[in-house]
Structure formats: C-alpha cells, structure tokens
C-alpha positions in Angstrom: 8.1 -31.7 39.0 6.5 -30.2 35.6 4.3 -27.1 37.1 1.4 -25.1 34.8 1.5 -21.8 34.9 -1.7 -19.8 33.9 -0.5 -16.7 32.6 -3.3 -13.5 31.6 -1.6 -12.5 28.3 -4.9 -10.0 27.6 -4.6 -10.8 23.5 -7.5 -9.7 22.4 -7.5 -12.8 19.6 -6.0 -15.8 19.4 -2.6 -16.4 20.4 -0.4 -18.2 17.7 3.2 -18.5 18.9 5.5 -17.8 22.2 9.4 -17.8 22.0 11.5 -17.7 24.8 14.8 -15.8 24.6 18.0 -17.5 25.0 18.3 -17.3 28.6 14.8 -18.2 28.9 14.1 -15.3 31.2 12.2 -13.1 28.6 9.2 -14.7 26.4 7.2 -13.0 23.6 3.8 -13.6 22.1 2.1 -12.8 19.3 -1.9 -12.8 18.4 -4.5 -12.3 15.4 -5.1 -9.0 17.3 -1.7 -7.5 15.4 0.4 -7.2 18.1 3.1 -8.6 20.2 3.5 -8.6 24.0 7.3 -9.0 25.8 7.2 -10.6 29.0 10.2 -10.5 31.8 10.4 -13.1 34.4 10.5 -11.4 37.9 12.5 -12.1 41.2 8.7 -13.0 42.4 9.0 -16.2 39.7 5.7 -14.4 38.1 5.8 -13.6 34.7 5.4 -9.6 34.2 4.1 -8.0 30.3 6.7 -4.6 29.8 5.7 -4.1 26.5 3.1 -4.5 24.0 2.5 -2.6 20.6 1.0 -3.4 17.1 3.3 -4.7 15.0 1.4 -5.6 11.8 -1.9 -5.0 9.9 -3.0 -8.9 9.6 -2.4 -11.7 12.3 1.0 -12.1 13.3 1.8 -15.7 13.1 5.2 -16.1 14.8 7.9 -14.5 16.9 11.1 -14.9 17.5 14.3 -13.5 19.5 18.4 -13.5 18.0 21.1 -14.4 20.3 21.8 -12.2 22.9 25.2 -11.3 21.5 23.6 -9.2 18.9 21.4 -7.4 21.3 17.6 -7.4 22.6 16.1 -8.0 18.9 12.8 -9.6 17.6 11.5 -10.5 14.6 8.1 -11.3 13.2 6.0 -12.6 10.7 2.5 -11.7 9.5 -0.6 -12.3 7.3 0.3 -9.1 5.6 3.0 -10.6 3.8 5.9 -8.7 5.4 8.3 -9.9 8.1 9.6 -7.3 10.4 12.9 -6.9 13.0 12.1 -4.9 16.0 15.0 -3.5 18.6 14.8 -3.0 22.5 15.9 0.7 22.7 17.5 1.6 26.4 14.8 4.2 27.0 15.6 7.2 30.0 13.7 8.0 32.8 12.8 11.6 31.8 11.1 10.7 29.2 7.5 9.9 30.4 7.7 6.3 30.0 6.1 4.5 32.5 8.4 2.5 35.1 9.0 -0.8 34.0 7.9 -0.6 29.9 10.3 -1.1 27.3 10.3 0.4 23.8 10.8 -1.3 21.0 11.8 0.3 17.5 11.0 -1.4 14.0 14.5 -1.2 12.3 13.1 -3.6 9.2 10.2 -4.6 7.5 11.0 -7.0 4.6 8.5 -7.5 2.4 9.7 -9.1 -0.2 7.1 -11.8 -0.1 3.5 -11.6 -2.3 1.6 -13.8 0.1 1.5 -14.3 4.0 4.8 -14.8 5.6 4.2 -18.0 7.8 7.7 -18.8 9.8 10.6 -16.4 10.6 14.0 -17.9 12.4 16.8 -16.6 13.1 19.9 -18.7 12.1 22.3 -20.1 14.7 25.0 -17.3 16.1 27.7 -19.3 14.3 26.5 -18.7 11.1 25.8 -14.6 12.0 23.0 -12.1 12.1 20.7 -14.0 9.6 17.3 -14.6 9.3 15.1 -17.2 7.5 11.4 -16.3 6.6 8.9 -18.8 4.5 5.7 -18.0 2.6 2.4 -19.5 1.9 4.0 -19.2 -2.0 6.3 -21.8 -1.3 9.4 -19.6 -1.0 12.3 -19.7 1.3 13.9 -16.3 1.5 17.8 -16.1 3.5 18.3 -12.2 5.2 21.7 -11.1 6.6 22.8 -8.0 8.3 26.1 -7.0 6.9 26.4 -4.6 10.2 25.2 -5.6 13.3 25.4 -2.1 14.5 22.5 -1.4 11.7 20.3 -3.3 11.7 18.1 -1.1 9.3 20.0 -2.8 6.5 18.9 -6.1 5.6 20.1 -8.0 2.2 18.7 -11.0 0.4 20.8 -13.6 0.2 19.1 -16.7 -1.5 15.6 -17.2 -2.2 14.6 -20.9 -2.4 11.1 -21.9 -3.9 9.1 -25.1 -3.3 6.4 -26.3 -5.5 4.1 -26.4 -2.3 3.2 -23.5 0.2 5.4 -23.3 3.1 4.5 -23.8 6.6 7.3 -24.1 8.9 11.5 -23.8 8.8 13.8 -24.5 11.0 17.6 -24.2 11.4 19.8 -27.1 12.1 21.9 -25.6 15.2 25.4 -27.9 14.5 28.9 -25.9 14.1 30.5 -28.8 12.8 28.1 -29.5 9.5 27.3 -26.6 6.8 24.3 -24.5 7.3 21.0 -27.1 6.6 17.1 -25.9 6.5 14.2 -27.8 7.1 11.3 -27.0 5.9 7.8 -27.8 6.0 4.6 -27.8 4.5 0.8 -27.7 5.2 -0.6 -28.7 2.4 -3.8 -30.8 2.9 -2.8 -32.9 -0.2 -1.4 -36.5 0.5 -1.0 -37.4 -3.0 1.5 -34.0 -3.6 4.9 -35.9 -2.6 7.0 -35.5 0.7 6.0 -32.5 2.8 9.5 -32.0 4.3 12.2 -30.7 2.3 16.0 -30.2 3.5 18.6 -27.8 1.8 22.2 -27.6 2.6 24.5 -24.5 1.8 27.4 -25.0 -0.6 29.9 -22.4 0.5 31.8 -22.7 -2.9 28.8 -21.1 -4.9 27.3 -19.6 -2.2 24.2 -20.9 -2.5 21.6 -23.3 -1.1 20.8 -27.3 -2.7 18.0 -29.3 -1.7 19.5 -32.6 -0.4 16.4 -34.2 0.3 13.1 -34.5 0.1 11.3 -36.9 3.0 8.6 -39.1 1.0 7.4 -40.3 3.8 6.2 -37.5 5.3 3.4 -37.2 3.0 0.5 -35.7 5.8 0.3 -31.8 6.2 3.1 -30.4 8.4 2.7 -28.1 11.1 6.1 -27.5 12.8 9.7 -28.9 12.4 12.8 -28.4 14.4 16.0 -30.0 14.6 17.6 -31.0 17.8 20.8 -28.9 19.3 23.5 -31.4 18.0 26.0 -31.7 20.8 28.4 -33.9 19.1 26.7 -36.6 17.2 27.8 -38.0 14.0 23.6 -37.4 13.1 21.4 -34.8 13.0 17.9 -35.7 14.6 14.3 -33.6 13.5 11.2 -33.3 14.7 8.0 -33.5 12.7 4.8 -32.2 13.9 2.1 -33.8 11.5 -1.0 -36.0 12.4 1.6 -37.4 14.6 4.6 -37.2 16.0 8.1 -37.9 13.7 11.8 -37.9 15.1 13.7 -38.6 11.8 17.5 -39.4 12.1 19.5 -38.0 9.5 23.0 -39.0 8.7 25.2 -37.4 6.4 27.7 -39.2 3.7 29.7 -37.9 1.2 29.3 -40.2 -2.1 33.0 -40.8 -3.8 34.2 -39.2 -6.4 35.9 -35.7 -7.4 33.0 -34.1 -9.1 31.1 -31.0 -8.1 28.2 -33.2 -7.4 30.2 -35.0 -4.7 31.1 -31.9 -3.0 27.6 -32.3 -1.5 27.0 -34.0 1.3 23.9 -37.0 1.2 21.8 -38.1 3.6 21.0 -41.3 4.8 17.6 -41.0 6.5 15.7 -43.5 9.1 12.6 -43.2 11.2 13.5 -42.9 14.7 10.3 -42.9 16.3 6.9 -41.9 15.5 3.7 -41.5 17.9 0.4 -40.8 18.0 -0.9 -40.8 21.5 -2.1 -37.1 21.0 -4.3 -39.3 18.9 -5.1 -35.8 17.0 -3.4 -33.4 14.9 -0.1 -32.5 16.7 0.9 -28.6 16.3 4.3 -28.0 17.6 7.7 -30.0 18.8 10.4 -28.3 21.1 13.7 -29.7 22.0 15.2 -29.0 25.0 18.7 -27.2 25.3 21.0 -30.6 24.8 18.8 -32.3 22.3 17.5 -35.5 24.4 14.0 -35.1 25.5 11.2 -33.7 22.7 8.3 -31.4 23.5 4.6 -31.8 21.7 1.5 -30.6 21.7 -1.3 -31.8 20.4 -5.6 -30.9 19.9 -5.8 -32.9 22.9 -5.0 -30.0 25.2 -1.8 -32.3 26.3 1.7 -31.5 26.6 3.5 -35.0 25.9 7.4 -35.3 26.8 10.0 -37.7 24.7 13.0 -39.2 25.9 15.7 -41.9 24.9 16.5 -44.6 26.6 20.1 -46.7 26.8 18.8 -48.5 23.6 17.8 -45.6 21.9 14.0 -46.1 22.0 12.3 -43.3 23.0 9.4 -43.7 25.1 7.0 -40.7 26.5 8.0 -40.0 30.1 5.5 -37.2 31.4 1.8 -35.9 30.1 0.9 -32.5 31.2 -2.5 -31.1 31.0 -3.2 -27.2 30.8 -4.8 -27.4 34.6 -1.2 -28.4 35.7 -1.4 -31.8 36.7 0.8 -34.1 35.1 1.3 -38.2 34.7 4.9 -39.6 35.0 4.0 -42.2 32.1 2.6 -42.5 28.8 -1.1 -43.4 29.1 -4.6 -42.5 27.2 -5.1 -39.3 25.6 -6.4 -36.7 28.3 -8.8 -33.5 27.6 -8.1 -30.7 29.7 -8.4 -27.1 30.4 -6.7 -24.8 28.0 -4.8 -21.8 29.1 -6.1 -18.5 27.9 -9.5 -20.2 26.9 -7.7 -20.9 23.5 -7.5 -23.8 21.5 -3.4 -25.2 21.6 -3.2 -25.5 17.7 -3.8 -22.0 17.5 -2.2 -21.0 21.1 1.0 -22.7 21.2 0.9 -20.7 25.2 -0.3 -23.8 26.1 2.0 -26.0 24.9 5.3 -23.5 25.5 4.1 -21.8 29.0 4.7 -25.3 30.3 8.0 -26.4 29.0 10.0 -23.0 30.0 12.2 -25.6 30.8 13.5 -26.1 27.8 15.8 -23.4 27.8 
C-alpha cells in the first residue's frame, strides 16, 4: 500500500526538485526562495527539516546528494548560472548550535557557465567523485575531484555543447558499459531535430562522442533518466515529454579495426509510450532494480510502470496528492497538491510519494 505523506516544507516559493540520499533516509529540497532545506527521517517515521540556508542568488533548480562513500555532500544548481557542492560538517555541542541542526559548508561554486545552470548529477560511484552540470546554453560541462579529501578543488574535464539549450542529464548507472550521458532538452521547437542526445566516453582519447541523437523525440523534454541496469544486455531511459517514453537501447560494435569502430552504436526501439497523464509529464524515477517507472504529470497524479512476463508494460497504481491510490490504470484524476504547489514546478509531489524508490 502506496501512502501520501503531506509534508510542511515552509519554502517560501515554489518548490522545484527533491532528492533522496542513497539510503533514502535523508531528502533535500530546493525552492525559487534561494535556498535548500535537508530533511532526516525519524524513528517516529515523520520527516524532520535539520537544516536550511540560502544557497544561491536566483531560484535553485535542482539538488542532488553523492554516494555515501564520499561523505554527506550536496550539490546544486541555480538561475545564477553557478552550480555549487555543499558538505555536512560534524558540528560540536559547545558551539551554540541548536540540538538537532546540521551545518553545511560550500566547498565549491563552479561557475563556469554564462547562463542558468539547469541539471546537476553526480556520476555513478564506479566512475568516482564526478559531477555533470547542463546549461540553458546547450553545454554539458564533466567536474571531477582529484582528492576526495578536498573537495574545494574541482577540475573541468570535458565540456560538451548542443545546438539546443539543455534541460535535463542523466547518468547511465551500468559498471559493465563505458560512461554514457543522456541529455535532454526543452526547447518548445518541434521542427529543431531530436531533443534527446546520448554521448558515450572513449577512454582512449579521453573524451566524450555523441552516439546518438533520438529523432523521435522531437516534443520539449523535461526529465530523463536511465534505469539501474542490473545485468541486461540493454540499457532502458526514461523520457518525460508531453508523454511518457521508455526507449530501449542496445549497444553494437560495427566491424572493422578503425578508430571509428572503437565506438560502440546503438540500436534503439520504443519500448513503451503513454499518455494517460493526458498533460505535460515533468519527471520519471526508476526504482532501485530498474523494473517499475515513476511519473508525474500536470494532472496532480503519480502514475507507476511495470513489466510484465512479455515485456509490455502496463501502469499498475495511480496515486493522487490526497493519498488515495487506484490499483489500475484508469482516467486521468485531478487532485490535491501537496504544498499548494503546482507538480511541474514541485516535483514534492511527485517524489514525497515514491520514497520508495530507494
């Protein structure tokens, strides 16, 4: 049983993004009021705030945590064009604090961007302390930490620019397949060629290719993310568009000795597409093993995807923001929104939900 919880995040503007650490026991959100807010889930099963501080000069437009193995660290993304990489510091108990905040220290701001840094991820813990951000000027920018320990020090690896303003990015989490970006793109124009982009790492030159570019996808893009590949042959993504895309992607090597066949290609299908949010759809969220696709949608709904035995997926719960829920696909339902906020630009709704996930 899928339960709602309402949960007073006291933004004092719209809410644009939640991110659940690893464990799924911490979550952090981010507003259009600058700042970001760290929540701890309690032995009571409520969700407690234990810090909050401003974090940028324009709206903050995403959040997200590193793996655990490199410590409690953030990063964040912002209309004022910088990204920024923010540390949990182990704060004493003479110190005035009050009982039960954390601090958090800005060890980076990156600002290597001229325009408003839309997306920041960090990159799978396989692949090290690296960070992806993308910019409403169409460029992809690749960070790394050469020191864990400092995490003041960031370098720029590879920059990788787009002809179209970029919306979204998202890592593909496999060991067994080189590094691969998606990336998305918002542009309202239909006629402007395939909004979804995917670049592969050549380890030889060090440097990132685009493989593809998905034609079909030709509608403004809102969110992408690949599914946690545990052991397929394929690599499956989610597109968050007018609709709802799960693109299968399976990579070939074409024959030949060349430095061109060094590259892998990519033999791409449509999996499944939907549009029972029968709106624009405005994030997609696997959950830990890859099977079963979160989305939500301007519908105020919460619509779950899954599999069956013949590999056609079908949704399998609706959840509404006042925390009722259908066990089948049906009609499109309008309900109340958590936070008083509209879910394309309050993803709360959508992610408070599905803590599941993780």
């Amino acid at each position: 049983m899928f339960v709602a919880r309402e949960i007073p995040a006291e933004h004092k503007d719209l809410i644009h993004d939640v991110s659940y650490d690893y464990h799924g026991r911490r979550m952090a959100t981010c507003s259009s009021d600058q700042s970001v807010k760290v929540w701890d889930l309690g032995e009571d099963g409520q969700w407690h705030c234990t810090a909050s501080w401003k974090t940028h000069s324009g709206s903050v437009w995403k959040v997200t945590w590193a793996h655990p193995e490199f410590g409690q660290v953030l990063a964040s993304c912002s209309f004022d064009r910088t990204a920024a990489v923010w540390e949990e510091q182990v704060v004493g108990s003479g110190n005035g604090t009050s009982q039960g905040q954390s601090h958090w220290v800005k060890r980076s701001s990156l600002v290597d961007s001229r325009t408003s840094v839309t997306d920041v991820k960090f990159a799978p813990k396989h692949l090290g302390l690296q960070l992806a951000t993308c910019s409403k000027d169409g460029t992809v920018r690749i960070y790394e930490a050469p020191d864990i320990m400092n995490l003041g020090q960031w370098q720029l690896q590879n920059e990788i620019h787009h002809k179209l303003s970029c919306s979204c990015v998202s890592w593909n989490l496999s060991r067994v397949h080189p590094p691969m970006l998606a990336v998305g793109s918002n542009d309202p124009n239909t006629s402007a060629g395939g909004k979804v982009q995917i670049h592969e790492h050549n380890e030889a030159n060090r440097k990132w290719h685009r493989l593809e570019t998905l034609m079909a996808i030709t509608d403004a893009v809102h969110d992408v993310a690949f599914a946690p590949n545990l052991g397929r042959s394929y690599h499956l993504l989610a597109i968050a568009s007018k609709d709802v895309r799960i693109m299968m992607l399976k990579p070939y090597r074409e024959q030949g000795t060349g430095a061109g066949a060094s590259l892998a290609k990519l033999d791409i299908s449509l999996a499944a597409q939907f549009n029972d949010h029968d709106s624009q759809v405005w994030r997609v969220e696997w959950n830990i093993t890859g099977t079963i696709l979160a989305s939500s949608g301007d519908d105020g709904c919460v619509r779950l995807w899954k599999a069956n035995y013949l590999n056609n997926w079908k949704c399998i719960t609706v959840l509404r923001g006042d925390g009722t829920s259908r066990p089948t696909s049906g009609p499109s339902m309008s309900g109340s929104i958590m936070n008083g906020q509209d879910p394309k630009t309050s993803p709360a709704a959508f992610k408070s939900q599905t803590s599941w996930y993780t």
